[in-house]
BALUMPA-945554 format. One record per residue (C-alpha): x, y, z negated. Coordinates in steps of 0.02 Angstrom, whole numbers, padded with zeros to 5 digits, always signed. Example, Ala and Ser with C-alpha at 12.3 -4.5 7.8 and 13.67 -1.06 7.14 Angstrom:
// BALUMPA-945554
+00615-00225-00390;+00684-00053-00357;
***
This chain:
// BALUMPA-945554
-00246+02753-04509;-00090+02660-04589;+00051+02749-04636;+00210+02764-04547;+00327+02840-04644;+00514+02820-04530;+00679+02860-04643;+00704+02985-04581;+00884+03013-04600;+00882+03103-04436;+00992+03239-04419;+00953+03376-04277;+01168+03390-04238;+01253+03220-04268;+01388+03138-04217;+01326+02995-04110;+01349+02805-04150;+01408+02702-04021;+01330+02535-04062;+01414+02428-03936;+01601+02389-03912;+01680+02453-03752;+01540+02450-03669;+01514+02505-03468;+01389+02630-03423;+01240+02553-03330;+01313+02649-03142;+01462+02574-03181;+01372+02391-03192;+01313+02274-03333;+01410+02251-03478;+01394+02147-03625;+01533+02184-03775;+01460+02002-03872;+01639+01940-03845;+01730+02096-03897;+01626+02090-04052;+01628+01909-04102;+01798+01926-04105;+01811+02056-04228;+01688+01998-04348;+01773+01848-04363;+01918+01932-04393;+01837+02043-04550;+01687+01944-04601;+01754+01785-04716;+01579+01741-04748;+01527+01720-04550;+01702+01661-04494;+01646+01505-04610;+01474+01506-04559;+01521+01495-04382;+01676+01355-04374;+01536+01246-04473;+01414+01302-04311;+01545+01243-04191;+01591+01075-04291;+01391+01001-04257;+01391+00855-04165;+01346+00851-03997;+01203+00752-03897;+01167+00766-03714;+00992+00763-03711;+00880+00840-03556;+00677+00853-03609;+00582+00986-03611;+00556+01060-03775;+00392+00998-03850;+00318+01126-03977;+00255+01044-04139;+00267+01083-04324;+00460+01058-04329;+00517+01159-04182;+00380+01292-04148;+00459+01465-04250;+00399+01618-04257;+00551+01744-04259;+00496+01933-04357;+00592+02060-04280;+00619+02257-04345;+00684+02391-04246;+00816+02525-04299;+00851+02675-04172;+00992+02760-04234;+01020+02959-04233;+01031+03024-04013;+00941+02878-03977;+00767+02937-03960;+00745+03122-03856;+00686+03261-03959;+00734+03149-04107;+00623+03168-04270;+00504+03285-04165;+00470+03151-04034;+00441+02976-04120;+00260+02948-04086;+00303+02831-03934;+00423+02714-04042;+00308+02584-04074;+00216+02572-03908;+00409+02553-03819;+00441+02422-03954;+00286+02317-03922;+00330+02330-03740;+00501+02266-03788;+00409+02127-03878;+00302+02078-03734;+00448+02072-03617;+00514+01948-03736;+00387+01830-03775;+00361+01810-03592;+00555+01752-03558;+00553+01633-03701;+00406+01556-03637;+00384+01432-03475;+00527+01508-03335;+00479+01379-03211;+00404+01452-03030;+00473+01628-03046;+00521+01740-02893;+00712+01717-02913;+00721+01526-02927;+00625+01523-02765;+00771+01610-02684;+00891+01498-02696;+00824+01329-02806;+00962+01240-02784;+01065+01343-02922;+00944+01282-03033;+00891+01088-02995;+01005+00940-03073;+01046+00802-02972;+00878+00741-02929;+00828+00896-02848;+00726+00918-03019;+00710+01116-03076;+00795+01139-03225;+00698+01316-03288;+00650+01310-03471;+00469+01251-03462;+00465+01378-03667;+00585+01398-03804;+00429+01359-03920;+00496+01527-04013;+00381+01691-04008;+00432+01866-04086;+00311+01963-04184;+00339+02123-04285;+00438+02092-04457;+00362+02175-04618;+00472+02283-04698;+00569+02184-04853;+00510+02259-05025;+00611+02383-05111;+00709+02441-04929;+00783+02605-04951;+00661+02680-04811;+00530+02699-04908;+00427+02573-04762;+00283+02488-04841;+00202+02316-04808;+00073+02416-04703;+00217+02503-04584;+00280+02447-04448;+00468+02386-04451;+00528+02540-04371;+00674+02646-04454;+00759+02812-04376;+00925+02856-04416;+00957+02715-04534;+01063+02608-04488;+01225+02587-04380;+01199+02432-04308;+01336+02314-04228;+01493+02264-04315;+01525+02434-04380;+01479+02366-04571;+01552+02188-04551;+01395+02123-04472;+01259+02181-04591;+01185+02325-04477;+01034+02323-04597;+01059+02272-04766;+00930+02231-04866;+00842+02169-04709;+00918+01989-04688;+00766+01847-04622;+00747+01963-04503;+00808+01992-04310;+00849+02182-04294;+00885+02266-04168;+00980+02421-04160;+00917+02542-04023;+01081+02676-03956;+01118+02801-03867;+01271+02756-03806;+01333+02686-03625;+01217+02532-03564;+01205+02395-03605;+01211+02288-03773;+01325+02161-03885;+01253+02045-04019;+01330+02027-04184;+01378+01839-04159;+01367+01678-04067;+01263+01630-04156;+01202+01773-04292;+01175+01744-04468;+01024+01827-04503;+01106+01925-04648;+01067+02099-04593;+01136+02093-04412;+01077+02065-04241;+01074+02141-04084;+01118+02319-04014;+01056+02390-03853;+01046+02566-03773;+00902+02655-03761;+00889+02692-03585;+00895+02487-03562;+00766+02476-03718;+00557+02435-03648;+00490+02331-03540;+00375+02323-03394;+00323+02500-03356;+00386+02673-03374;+00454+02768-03518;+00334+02849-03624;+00434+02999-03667;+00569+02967-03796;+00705+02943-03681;+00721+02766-03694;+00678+02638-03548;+00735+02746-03402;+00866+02679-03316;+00820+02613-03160;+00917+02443-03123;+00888+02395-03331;+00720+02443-03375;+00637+02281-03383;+00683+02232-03566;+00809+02093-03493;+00946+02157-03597;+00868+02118-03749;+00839+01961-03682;+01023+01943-03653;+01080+01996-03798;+00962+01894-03931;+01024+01732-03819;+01180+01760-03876;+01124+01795-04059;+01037+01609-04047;+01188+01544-03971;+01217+01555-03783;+01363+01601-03692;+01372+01695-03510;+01341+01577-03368;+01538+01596-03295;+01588+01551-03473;+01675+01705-03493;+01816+01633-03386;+01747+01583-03227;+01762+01398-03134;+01838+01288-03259;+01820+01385-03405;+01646+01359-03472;+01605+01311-03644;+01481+01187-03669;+01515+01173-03849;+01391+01290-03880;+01337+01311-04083;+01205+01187-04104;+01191+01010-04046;+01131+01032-03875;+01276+01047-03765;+01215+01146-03594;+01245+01026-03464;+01126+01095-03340;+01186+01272-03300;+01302+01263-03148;+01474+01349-03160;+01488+01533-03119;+01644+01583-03044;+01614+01790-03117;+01462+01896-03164;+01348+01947-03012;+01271+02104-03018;+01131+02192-02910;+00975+02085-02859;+01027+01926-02771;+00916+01892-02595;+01011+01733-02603;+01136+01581-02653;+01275+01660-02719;+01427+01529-02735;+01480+01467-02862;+01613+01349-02911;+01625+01181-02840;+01555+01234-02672;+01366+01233-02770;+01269+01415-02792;+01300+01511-02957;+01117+01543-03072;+01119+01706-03034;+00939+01720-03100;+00967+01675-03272;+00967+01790-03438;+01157+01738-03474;+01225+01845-03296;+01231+02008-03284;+01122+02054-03123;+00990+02186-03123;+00818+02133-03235;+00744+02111-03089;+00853+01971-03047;+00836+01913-03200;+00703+01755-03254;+00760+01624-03333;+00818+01494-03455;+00883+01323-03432;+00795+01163-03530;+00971+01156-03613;+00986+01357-03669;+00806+01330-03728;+00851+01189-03843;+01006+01268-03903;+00916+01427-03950;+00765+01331-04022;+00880+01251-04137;+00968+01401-04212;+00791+01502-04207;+00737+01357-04341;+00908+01400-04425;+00898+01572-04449;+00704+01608-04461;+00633+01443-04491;+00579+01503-04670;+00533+01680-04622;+00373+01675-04519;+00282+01728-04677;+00366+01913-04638;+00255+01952-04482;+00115+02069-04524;-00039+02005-04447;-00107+02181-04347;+00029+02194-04224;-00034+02330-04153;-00050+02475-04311;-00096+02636-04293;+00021+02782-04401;+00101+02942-04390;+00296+02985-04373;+00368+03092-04506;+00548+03135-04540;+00638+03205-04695;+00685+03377-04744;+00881+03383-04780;+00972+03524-04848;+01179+03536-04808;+01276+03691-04752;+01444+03714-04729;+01583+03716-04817;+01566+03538-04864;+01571+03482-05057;+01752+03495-05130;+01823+03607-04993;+01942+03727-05041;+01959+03896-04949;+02068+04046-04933;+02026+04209-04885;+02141+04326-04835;+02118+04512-04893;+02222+04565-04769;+02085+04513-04636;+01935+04546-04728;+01858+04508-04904;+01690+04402-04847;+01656+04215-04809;+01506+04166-04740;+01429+04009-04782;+01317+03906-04636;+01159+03811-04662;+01169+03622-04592;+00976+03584-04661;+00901+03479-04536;+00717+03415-04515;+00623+03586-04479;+00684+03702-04610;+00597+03862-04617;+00635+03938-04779;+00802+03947-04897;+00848+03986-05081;+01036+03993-05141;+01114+04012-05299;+01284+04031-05301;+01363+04037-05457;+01563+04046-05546;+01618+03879-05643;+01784+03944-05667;+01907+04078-05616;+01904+04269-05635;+01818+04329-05452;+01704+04458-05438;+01584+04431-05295;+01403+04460-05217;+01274+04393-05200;+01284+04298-05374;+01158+04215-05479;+01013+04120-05473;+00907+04177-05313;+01047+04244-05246;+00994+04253-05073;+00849+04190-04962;+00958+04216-04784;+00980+04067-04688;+01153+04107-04685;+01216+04217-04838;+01389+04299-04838;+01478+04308-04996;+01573+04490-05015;+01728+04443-05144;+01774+04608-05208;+01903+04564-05342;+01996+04435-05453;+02126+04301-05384;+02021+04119-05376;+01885+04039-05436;+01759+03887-05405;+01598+03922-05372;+01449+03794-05360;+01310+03853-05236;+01158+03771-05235;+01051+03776-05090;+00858+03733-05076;+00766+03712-04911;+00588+03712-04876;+00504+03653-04692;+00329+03722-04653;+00241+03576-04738;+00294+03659-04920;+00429+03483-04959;+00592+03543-05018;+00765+03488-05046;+00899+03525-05108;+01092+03500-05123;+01252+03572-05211;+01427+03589-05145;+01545+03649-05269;+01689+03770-05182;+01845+03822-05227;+01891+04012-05165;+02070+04088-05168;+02098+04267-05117;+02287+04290-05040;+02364+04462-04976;+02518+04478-04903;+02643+04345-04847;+02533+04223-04951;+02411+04225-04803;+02345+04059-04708;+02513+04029-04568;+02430+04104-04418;+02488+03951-04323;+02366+03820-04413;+02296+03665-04286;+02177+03567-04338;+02170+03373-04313;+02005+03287-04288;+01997+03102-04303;+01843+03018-04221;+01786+02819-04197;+01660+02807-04072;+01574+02652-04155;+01569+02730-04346;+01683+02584-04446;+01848+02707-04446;+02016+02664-04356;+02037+02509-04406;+02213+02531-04462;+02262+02644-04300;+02380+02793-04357;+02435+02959-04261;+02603+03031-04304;+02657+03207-04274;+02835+03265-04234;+02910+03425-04237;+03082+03444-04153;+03106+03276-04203;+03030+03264-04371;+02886+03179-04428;+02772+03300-04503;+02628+03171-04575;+02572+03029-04513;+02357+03032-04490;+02208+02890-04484;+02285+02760-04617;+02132+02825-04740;+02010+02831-04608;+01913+02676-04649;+01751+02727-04610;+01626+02851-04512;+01618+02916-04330;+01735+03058-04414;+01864+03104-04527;+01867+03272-04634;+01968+03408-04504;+02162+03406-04559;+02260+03581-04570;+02412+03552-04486;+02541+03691-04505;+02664+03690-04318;+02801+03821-04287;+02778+03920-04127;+02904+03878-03997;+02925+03699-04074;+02908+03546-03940;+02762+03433-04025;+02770+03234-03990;+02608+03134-04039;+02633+02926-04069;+02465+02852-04095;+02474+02666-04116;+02313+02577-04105;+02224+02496-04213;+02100+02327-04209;+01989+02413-04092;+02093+02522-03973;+01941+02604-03867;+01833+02678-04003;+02006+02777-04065;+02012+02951-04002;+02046+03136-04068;+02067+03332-04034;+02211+03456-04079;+02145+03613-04086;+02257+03782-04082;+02219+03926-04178;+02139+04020-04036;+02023+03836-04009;+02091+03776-03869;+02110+03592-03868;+02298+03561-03845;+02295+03369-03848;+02157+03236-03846;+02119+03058-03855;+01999+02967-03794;+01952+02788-03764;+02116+02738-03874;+02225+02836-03752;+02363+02904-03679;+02457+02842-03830;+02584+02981-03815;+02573+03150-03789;+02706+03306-03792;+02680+03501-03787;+02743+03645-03847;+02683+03743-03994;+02614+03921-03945;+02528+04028-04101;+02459+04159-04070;+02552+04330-04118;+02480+04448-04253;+02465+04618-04208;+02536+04768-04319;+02489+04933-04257;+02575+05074-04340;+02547+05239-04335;+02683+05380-04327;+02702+05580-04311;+02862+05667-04258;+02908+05818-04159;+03058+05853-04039;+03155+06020-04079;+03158+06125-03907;+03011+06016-03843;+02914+06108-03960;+02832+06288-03961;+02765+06364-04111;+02641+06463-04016;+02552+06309-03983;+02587+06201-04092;+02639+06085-03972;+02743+05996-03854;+02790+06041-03680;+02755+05914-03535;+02839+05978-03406;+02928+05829-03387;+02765+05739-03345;+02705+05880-03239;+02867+05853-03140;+02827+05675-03113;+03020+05645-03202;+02992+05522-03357;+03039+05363-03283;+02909+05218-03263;+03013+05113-03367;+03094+05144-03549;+03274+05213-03549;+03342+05113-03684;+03430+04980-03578;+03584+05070-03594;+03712+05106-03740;+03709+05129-03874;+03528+05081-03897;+03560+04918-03772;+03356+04845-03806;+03311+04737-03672;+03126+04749-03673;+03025+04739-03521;+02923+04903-03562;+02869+04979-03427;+02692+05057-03333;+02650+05085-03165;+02583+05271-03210;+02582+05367-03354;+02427+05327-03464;+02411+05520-03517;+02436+05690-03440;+02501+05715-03620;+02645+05614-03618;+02819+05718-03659;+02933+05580-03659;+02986+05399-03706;+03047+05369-03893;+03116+05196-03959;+03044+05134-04117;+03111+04998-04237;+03028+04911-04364;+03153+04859-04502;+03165+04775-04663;+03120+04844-04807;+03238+04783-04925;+03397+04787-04803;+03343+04949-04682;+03503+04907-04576;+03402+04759-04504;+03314+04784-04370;+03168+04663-04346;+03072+04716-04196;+03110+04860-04079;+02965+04932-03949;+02950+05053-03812;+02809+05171-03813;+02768+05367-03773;+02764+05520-03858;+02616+05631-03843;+02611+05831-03846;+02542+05836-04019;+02675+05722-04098;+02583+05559-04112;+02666+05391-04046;+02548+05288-03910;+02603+05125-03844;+02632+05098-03638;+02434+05060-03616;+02391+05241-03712;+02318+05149-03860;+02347+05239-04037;+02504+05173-04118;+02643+05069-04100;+02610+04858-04065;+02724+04752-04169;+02702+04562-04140;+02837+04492-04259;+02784+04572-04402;+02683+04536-04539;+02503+04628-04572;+02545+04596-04783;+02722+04662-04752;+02816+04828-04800;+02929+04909-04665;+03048+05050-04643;+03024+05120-04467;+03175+05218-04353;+03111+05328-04206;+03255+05378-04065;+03260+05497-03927;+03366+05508-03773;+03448+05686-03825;+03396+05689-04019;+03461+05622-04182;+03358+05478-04234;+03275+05468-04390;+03202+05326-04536;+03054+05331-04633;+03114+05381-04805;+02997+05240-04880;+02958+05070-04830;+02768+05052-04805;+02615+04936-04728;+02560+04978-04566;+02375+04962-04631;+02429+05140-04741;+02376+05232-04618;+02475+05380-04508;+02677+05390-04547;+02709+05589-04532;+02854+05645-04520;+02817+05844-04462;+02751+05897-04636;+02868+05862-04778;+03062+05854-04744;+03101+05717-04869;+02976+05584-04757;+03148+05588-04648;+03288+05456-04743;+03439+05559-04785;+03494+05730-04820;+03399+05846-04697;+03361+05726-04571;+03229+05836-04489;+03230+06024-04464;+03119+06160-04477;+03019+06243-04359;+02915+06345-04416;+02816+06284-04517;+02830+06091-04451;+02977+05993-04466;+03068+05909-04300;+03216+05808-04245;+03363+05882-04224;+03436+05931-04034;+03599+05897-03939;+03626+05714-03987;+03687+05698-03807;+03793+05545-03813;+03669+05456-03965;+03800+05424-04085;+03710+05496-04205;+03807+05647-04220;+03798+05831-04142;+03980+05886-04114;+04102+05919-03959;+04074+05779-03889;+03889+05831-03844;+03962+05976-03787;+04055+05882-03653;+03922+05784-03594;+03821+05951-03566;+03964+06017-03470;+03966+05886-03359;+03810+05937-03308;+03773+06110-03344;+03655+06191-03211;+03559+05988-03155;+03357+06058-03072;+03235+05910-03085;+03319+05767-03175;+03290+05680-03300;+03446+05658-03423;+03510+05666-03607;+03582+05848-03573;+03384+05926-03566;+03369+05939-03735;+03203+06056-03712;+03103+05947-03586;+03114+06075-03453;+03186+05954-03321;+03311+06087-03288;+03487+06070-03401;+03548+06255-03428;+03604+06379-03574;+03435+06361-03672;+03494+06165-03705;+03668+06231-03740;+03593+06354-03845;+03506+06224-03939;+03651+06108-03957;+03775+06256-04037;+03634+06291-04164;+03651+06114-04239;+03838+06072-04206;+03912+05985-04329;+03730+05908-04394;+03777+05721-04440;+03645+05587-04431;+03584+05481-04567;+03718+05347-04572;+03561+05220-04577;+03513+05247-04378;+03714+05291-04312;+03765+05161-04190;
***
């Protein structure tokens, strides 16, 4: 059995090529992007522009005979085939059908170069393809045959002479690398077999037999038949083989029958010196199978039959006399010398193999920053593709001072290791990863990372997008950029260095919530293959392109907010009873606390929208408003919030949850915090501290209070001071007035119940005369 060893740079998750240029799916119609691509290669490639204005510059003769095949015409063109990654289901577990769909292919093809004279279609309607003698004008053979191409020595796939021309993964194809798909495989026709949307584009008119040729998708990619099982050769109006046919006459120089312009517009100057007198005009492509004369231009029929339309392949079956000559001659141009590179058993037995490869993620040269405040482990992902079944890292410092595990040599043998950093400041690390697959064949590959550990306000900005450049086709954005504007200013401007690949590196972009984002794309030489994804923080794609557009696109930057959940003690004098060590909630009981916060009003004036449709706990005694403020200046007041107070002193927000919910703060942050009551003196803590410190308690030692005294004792816990009445921070006559004014209130809820008895009577006087004259901490007076 010969050996068929396939490179076998398949990789199980790719990013797919798109080997055609703006190319129709096949429900959509036929569509040929030979035009598209010309075009650009002539643009890029120097070498073929030249090539091909001394292909157009041949002198023309009008002759009409049928081809005779003899020693100077009769060529023999070797042909290889490339499927690229996606273009074969089940990829490098499924490529034991490849060669029976390519000699298919290769059938289908030496049958429409040969005699076209008599078919089904002509019958139809003959008179699109007689001259004007009523003669039929079908190619009677091209005197050119295709055979299987052996592989050039030395190609990078490892193919021997004994292999069939088959590669998987290879090669891109198309224009994407200037028109050498294949290098190293020039003298030969290849074809590039996608898996993109139908149907194919050739990589000149003519080629140059350089290391290009002709793309086509795989569904369109067979012949006569059915699909054997790779996925290719299944769609049903193009699974005949005739768009290979298509395509290669354009790669020996043919253009579409309406001359890509309709009536008028046809170019008979085709490259060679044939002109093609005797195809009729075409006013458009036709499409479907024909049952008929279609018109044409002139008031004669249109060839709807021949390879050069776009109907289905079953309306497809023929040549002119005239294509035949023209594509005889360039055949002799391109391949006249290469006949030699057929093998001679075109029909070899051998057995598909693919290629271990090790990768895992981060790629080589990333840098990466862990925040401690969110955890001390990164976890690295294997990529290895091919059938891995066994892994080996080392991961080892180059430089820096961290202290992390695992470490060394053999330093784990998960398929995905996390590495615990428990202590230094940066550092690069190489890891080294080795893969095995069942069949004992390793690889292996090193990234080399760089790892900084931040705390603090040194953290990664919460509000990081991330921009991801793509080209459908794989040959970069061609000189397309994207700009991104913030409230008017141009924050970078992306895709200038994206020159090649079906994907740039993902780009950090740093946006301030709130801010109104404008993205300006301008395209580049190919417009459709252009697109992209902004991704939020959260991953929600916030703006995409696709097919080279929309061009411009606005939104509004929305981060999401950090969470700080701080935890705080506190008692209420008169609210609480030594016997139990606890608060009363009688005001709960009562059904009295109010369903929404009571700091609307002077001199607290907070216009949050706290508020619950039932009280969370049957231990609820009361609202309390708590500010977060800064550390260095405690008379600013960063964030205020609404929340309960339970019996046994500990703060809960409106849903019941432990703690108090900051969003505007910072989890790497210091903060002094102020707690207020309706009828109490507020208090601050006396030290600023991090919310991830654990509970704030200001019941056990008097000097957690800011100030002289700020709490008093109750036995043997510490509580705010009563009979702050009017919340000025200061227990005095004017408290006493405010009681008066409502001295003997049952079942209401206001400032003068200092004891949370819903009932204001001589106990809350009581409780007021023992403090008068307390002042407040000057720090939380209004």
């Amino acid at each position: 059995m010969k050996r068929f060893l396939l490179l076998l740079l398949c990789i199980l998750q790719c990013y797919v090529l798109v080997g055609q240029k703006g190319l129709a799916k096949s429900d959509e119609g036929r569509h040929c992007g030979t035009m598209e691509a010309l075009e650009i290669r002539l643009e890029r490639d120097k070498t073929y522009r030249k090539f091909h204005k001394e292909a157009y510059s041949i002198s023309k003769t009008n002759q009409k005979a049928a081809i005779g095949c003899d020693a100077s015409n009769t060529i023999v063109v070797p042909v290889a085939f490339h499927f690229q990654d996606g273009s074969v289901t089940g990829g490098c577990d499924n490529t034991n059908c490849l060669l029976t769909d390519a000699l298919n292919q290769l059938e289908v093809l030496n049958a429409a170069f040969g005699d076209n004279t008599g078919t089904a279609q002509e019958a139809l309607c003959p008179e699109a393809y007689q001259d004007t003698n009523g003669n039929s004008v079908a190619s009677t053979g091209t005197c050119i045959t295709f055979c299987l191409a052996i592989p050039p020595a030395g190609n990078a796939q490892g193919l021997t002479a004994n292999d069939p021309p088959i590669t998987l993964g290879a090669f891109t194809g198309g224009t994407s690398a200037g028109g050498n798909g294949a290098p190293g495989w020039g003298g030969i026709l290849n074809i590039f077999i996608t898996n993109n949307g139908c149907l194919g584009v050739a990589d000149g008119i003519p080629g140059a037999a350089n290391g290009d040729g002709v793309s086509v998708c795989g569904a369109a990619f067979g012949g006569y038949g059915t699909s054997t099982g790779c996925g290719l050769n299944t769609d049903g109006a193009y699974n005949l083989g005739a768009t290979l046919i298509h395509e290669i006459g354009h790669y020996l120089g043919l253009y579409h029958v309406w001359g890509d312009g309709g009536c008028g517009t046809t170019d008979e100057n085709t490259p060679g010196p044939f002109n093609v007198n005797d195809t009729p005009d075409a006013p458009s492509d036709s499409s479907g199978v024909p049952s008929g004369c279609v018109a044409g231009c002139n008031g004669g029929s249109a060839p709807t039959a021949n390879f050069m339309d776009y109907t289905d392949d079953a309306g497809m079956s023929m040549f002119t006399q005239d294509q035949a000559q023209v594509m005889n001659y360039w055949a002799n141009q391109l391949f006249g010398s290469s006949a030699s590179n057929c093998t001679v058993d075109q029909t070899p037995d051998y057995v598909g193999s693919c290629t271990l490869t090790a990768n895992f993620m981060p790629a080589d040269g990333t840098s990466i920053n862990i925040c401690l405040d969110e955890g001390n482990t990164y976890e690295l992902t294997d990529k290895t593709s091919n059938g891995p079944v066994s892994w080996n890292w080392d991961i080892v410092a180059l430089s820096g001072n961290l202290s992390f595990s695992p470490s060394g040599n053999g330093a784990s043998s998960m398929q995905n290791p996390t590495i615990t950093f428990n202590g230094g400041t940066s550092g690069v690390l190489q890891i080294t990863l080795t893969a095995d697959d069942a069949n004992m064949n390793s690889n292996t590959v090193v990234h080399t990372i760089t790892f900084n550990l931040l705390s603090g306000i040194t953290c990664p900005d919460d509000c990081e997008y991330t921009l991801e450049l793509s080209d459908e086709y794989g040959d970069g954005w061609n000189g397309a950029t994207l700009e991104i504007i913030q409230d008017g200013t141009s924050i970078g401007i992306y895709g200038s260095s994206f020159s090649n690949g079906f994907n740039e590196a993902p780009v950090s972009i740093s946006l301030t919530s709130g801010a109104n984002i404008d993205l300006v794309q301008s395209n580049g030489d190919w417009p459709t293959e252009e697109g992209f994804t902004l991704t939020d923080p959260t991953g929600n794609i916030v703006a995409s392109l696709s097919g080279g557009s929309p061009l411009n696109q606005s939104f509004v930057a929305n981060c999401p907010q950090t969470t700080v959940n701080v935890q705080l003690k506190l008692f209420l004098e008169g609210y609480y009873d030594t016997a139990s060590a606890e608060m009363t909630t009688e005001l709960n009981q009562k059904a009295l606390i109010p369903f929404a916060h009571p700091f609307n009003v002077a001199p607290y004036n907070y216009n949050g929208a706290e508020s619950v449709l039932f009280y969370p706990s049957t231990d609820i005694v009361d609202w309390v408003l708590v500010q977060a403020r800064d550390a260095n200046n405690p008379a600013t007041v960063i964030e205020s919030r609404a929340c309960f107070l339970l019996k046994d002193g500990t703060v809960v927000d409106t849903d019941g949850s432990a703690g108090v919910n900051f969003t505007s703060l910072d989890t790497g942050i210091a903060y002094h915090f102020a707690v207020y009551h309706k009828s109490h003196l507020g208090i601050m803590s006396n030290n600023a501290f991090l919310a991830s410190s654990g509970l704030y308690d200001f019941t056990n030692v008097q000097q957690n209070a800011m100030g002289v005294e700020q709490t008093k004792s109750v036995g043997s816990i510490f509580a705010l001071y009563a009979g702050d009445f009017d919340n000025n921070g200061l227990v005095n006559n004017l408290d006493y007035n405010v009681w008066t004014g409502n001295a003997s209130g049952v079942n209401q809820y206001v400032n003068q119940d200092v004891d949370g008895s819903g009932i204001v009577n001589n106990l809350d006087y009581n409780l007021w005369s023992f403090n008068r004259s307390k002042v407040g901490d000057p720090s939380v007076q209004f």
